[in-house]
KOLFIZA-798977 format. One record per residue (C-alpha): residue in one letter; x negated, y, z negated. Coordinates in steps of 0.02 Angstrom, whole numbers, padded with zeros to 5 digits, always signed. Last residue first. Example, Ala and Ser with C-alpha at 12.3 -4.5 7.8 and 13.67 -1.06 7.14 Angstrom:
residues 2
s-00684-00053-00357
a-00615-00225-00390
This chain:
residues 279
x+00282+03366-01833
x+00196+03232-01774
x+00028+03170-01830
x+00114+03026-01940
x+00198+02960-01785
x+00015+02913-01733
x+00095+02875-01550
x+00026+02738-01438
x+00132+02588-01529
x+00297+02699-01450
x+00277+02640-01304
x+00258+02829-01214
x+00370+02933-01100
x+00347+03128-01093
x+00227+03067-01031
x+00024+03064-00994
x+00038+03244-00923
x+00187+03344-01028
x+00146+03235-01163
x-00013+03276-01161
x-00111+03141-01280
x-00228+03148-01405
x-00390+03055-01486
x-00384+02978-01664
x-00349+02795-01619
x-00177+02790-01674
x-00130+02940-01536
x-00086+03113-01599
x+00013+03207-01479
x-00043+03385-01375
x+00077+03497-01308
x+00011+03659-01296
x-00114+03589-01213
x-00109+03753-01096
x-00190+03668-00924
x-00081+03503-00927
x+00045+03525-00817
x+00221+03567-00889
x+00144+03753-00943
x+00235+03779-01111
x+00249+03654-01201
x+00378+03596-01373
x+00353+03416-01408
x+00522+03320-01340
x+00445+03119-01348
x+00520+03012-01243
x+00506+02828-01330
x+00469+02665-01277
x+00500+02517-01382
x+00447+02334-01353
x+00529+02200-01471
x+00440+02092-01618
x+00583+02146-01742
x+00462+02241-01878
x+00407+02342-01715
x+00601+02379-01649
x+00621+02431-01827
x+00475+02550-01839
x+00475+02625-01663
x+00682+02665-01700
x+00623+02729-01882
x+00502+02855-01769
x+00610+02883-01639
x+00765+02958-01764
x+00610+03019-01863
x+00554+03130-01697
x+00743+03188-01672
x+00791+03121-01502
x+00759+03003-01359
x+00746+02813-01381
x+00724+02633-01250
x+00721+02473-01353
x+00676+02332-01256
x+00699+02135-01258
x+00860+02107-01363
x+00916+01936-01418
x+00886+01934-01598
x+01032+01957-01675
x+00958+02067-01797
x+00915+02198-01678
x+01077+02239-01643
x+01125+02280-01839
x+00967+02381-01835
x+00996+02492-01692
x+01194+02503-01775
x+01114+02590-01909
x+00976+02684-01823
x+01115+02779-01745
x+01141+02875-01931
x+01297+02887-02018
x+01482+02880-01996
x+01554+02782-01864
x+01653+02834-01703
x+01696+03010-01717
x+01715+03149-01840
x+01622+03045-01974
x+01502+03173-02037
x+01342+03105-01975
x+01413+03054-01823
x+01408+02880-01741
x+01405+02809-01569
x+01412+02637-01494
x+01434+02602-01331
x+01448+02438-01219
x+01424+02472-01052
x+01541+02538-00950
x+01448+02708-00851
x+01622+02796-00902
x+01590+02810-01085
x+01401+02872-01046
x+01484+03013-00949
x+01644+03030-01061
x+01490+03077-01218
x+01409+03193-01149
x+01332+03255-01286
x+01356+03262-01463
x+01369+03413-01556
x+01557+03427-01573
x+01582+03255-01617
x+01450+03286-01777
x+01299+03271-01831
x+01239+03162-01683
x+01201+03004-01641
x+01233+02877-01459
x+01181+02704-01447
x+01184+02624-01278
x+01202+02433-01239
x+01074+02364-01082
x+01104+02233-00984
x+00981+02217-00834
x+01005+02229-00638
x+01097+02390-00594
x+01138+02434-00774
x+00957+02484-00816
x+00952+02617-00676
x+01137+02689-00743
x+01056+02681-00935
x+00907+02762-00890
x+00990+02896-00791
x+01120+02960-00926
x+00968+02936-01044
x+00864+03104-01067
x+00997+03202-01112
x+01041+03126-01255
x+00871+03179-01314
x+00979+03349-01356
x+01020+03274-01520
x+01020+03069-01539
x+01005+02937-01399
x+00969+02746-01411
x+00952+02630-01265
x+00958+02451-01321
x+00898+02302-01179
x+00950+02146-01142
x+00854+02095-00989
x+00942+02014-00843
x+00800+02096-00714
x+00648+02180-00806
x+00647+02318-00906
x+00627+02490-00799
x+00472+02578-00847
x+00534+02753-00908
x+00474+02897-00824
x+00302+02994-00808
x+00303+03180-00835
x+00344+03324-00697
x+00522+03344-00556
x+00487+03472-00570
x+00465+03669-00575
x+00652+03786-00564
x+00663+03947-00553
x+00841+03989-00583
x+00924+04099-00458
x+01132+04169-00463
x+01249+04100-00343
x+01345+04041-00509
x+01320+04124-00640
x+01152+04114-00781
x+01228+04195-00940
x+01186+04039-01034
x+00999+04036-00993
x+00997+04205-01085
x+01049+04103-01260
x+00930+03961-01220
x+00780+04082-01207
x+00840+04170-01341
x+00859+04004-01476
x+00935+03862-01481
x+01086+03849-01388
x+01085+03689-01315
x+01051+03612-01151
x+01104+03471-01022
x+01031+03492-00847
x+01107+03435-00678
x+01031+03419-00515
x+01103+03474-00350
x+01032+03407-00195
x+00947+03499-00060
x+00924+03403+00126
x+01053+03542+00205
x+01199+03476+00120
x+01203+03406-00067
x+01134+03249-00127
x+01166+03203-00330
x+01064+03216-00485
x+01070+03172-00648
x+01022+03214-00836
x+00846+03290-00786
x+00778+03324-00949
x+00735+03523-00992
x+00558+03600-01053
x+00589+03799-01061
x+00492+03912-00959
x+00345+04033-01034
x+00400+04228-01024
x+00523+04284-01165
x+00531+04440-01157
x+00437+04450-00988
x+00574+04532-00844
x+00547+04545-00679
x+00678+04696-00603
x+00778+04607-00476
x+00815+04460-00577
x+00785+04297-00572
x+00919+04203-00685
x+00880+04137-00858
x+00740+04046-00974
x+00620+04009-00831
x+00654+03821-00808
x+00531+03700-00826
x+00567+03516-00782
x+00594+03344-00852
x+00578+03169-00802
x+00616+02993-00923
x+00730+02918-00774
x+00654+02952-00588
x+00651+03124-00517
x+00707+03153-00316
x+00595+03247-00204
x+00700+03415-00189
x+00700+03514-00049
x+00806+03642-00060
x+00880+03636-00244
x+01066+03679-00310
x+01090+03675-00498
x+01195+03615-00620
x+01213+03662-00789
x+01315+03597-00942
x+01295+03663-01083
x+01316+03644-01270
x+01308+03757-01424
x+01504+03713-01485
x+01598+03637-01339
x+01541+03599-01159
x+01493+03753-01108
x+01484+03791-00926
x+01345+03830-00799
x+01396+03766-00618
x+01319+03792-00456
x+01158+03892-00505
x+01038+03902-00351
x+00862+03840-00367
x+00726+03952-00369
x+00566+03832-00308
x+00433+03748-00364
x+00391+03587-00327
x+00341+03421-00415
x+00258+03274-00329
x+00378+03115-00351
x+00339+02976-00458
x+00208+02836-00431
x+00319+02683-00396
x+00348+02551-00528
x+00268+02391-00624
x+00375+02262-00672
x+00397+02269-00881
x+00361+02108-00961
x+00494+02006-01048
x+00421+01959-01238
């Protein structure tokens, strides 16, 4: 089994309101929103941060009040030591639905980069990175990190072409890609675990790497366990502090104690979660 090299502590988080560049839909209940931030640290793959669930207003308002966990998809520099970082979302409920009237030169506050990040697999590892729902999110980094040294293949599932996400950007990072849809409207039709499987069974992969649904992570744990290879998964528990202090946020672990996955992840290897505990 190829270890995993150790990696730098991640960046301390700030606060700040960021500035809203871009907010666009992408087709059906996706988003696309980027965001101008003075002074930010820089995330590493596998971070997140709160956003207050639309613009700052001149009149506070409290319906709803906790921020909303979001990935960091990517980031790039900008002028004046900010950079702008981008956040994929979808329309799930009224927090969501307010974020979407966010314009541009309006303020988002904005709390991160939080949560520990994926260990990078080693150098000239094979490695399968496998996305499904909004946990697509969660990968656009992994996979260009991975690429610099290692090999990894990306698996992409959703219900259907409409739903899934970003799918040019992974397309254009050129590694191999699979994706499927439940329904068939593009690529093949099914479930992502499929093609995890098939890849598996030749025997020549080191990691599996896995955002989405909980049982699209769990049967990922399970098959990358019945084929002797490491799996790490980002788990997407609701919270609503980022830090710790509401443990809102709690996961089962096999040995009957919890973890925050806001604190000790969002990434785990998967053999630390009781997947049975999970909702």
């Amino acid at each position: 089994m190829t270890s995993i090299p150790s990696q730098a502590a991640p960046a301390l988080a700030i606060r700040a309101d960021a500035e809203v560049v871009e907010n666009r839909s992408e087709g059906g209940a996706n988003h696309r929103l980027r965001l101008r931030v003075q002074g930010w640290p820089g995330s590493t793959p596998g971070q997140f941060v709160m956003l207050s669930p639309g613009s700052v207003g001149e009149v506070r308002r409290d319906d709803p009040l906790l921020p909303r966990p979001m990935a960091v998809y990517r980031e790039h520099p900008a002028a004046g030591g900010a950079a702008e970082v981008e956040i994929l979302y979808r329309v799930e409920g009224r927090g969501t639905a307010l974020l979407t009237e966010s314009a541009p030169g309006e303020a988002i506050r904005i709390v991160g980069p939080l949560g520990q990040p994926f260990p990078l697999a080693a150098a000239a590892a094979r490695c399968l990175v496998v996305g499904g729902g909004t946990g697509v999110a969660s990968l656009y980094g992994l996979v260009e990190a991975l690429a610099a040294e290692s090999r990894p293949e990306v698996l992409l599932g959703a219900r259907s072409a409409d739903d899934l996400m970003a799918h040019d950007d992974f397309a254009a990072l050129g590694r191999p890609l699979v994706v499927t849809t439940e329904d068939g409207s593009l690529g093949e039709t099914g479930l992502v675990t499929a093609p995890l499987e098939r890849a598996l069974a030749r025997g020549d992969v080191d990691t599996v790497y896995s955002c989405g649904p909980t049982p699209m992570m769990r049967a990922c744990a399970e098959l990358a366990a019945a084929a002797g290879v490491r799996c790490f998964v980002s788990l997407e528990n609701n919270m609503a502090c980022g830090f710790g202090a509401c443990l809102g946020c709690a996961a089962p672990r096999p040995a009957g104690d919890y973890a925050l996955v806001c604190r000790d992840g969002p990434v785990f290897e998967a053999s630390e979660i009781a997947w049975d505990g999970l909702p």
